[in-house]
C-alpha positions in Angstrom: 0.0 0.0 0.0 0.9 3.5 -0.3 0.1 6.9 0.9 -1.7 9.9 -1.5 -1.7 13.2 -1.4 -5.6 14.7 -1.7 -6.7 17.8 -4.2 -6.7 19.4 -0.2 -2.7 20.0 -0.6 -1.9 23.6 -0.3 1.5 23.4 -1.5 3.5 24.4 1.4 6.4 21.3 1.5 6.0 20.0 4.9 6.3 16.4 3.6 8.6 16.4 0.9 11.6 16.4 3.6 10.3 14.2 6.0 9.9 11.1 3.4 12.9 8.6 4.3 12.7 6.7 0.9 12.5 10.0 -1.6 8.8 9.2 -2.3 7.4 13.1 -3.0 7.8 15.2 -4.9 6.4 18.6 -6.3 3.4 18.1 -9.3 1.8 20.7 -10.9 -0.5 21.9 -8.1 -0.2 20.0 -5.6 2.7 17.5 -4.3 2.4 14.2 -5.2 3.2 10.8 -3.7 4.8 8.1 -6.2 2.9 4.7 -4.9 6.1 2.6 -6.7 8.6 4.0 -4.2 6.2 4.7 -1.0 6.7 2.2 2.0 4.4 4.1 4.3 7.6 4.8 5.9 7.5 1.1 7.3 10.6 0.0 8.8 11.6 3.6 9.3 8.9 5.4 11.5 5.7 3.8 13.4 3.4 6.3 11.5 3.7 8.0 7.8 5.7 10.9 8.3 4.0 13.0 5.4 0.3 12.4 7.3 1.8 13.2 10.7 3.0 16.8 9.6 0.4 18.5 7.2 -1.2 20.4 8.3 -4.1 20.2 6.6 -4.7 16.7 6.5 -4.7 16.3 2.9 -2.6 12.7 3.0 -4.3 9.5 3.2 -3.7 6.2 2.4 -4.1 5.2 -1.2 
């Protein structure tokens, strides 16, 4: 499984640092999660570090 990022993304970066595997990046609009690399930072942290600090909630799991 991996995590998305929802159309509620207001561009601001939080997660794009916090990813341990390089799994964000910036799209168009929004940022945008690649499902191929994302490990739902298993192995790394007990919870996804992109959900844990948006901060408006706009990253669920896919």
């Amino acid at each position: 499984m991996a995590m998305k990022i929802t159309d509620e993304c207001i561009a601001c970066g939080a997660c794009e640092p916090g990813c341990p595997v390089g799994a964000i990046s910036e799209g168009d609009d929004i940022y945008v999660i690649d499902p191929e690399v994302c490990v739902e930072c298993e192995g790394y942290f007990d919870e996804p570090q992109c959900a844990s600090v948006c901060p408006v909630d706009a990253v669920e799991k896919a």
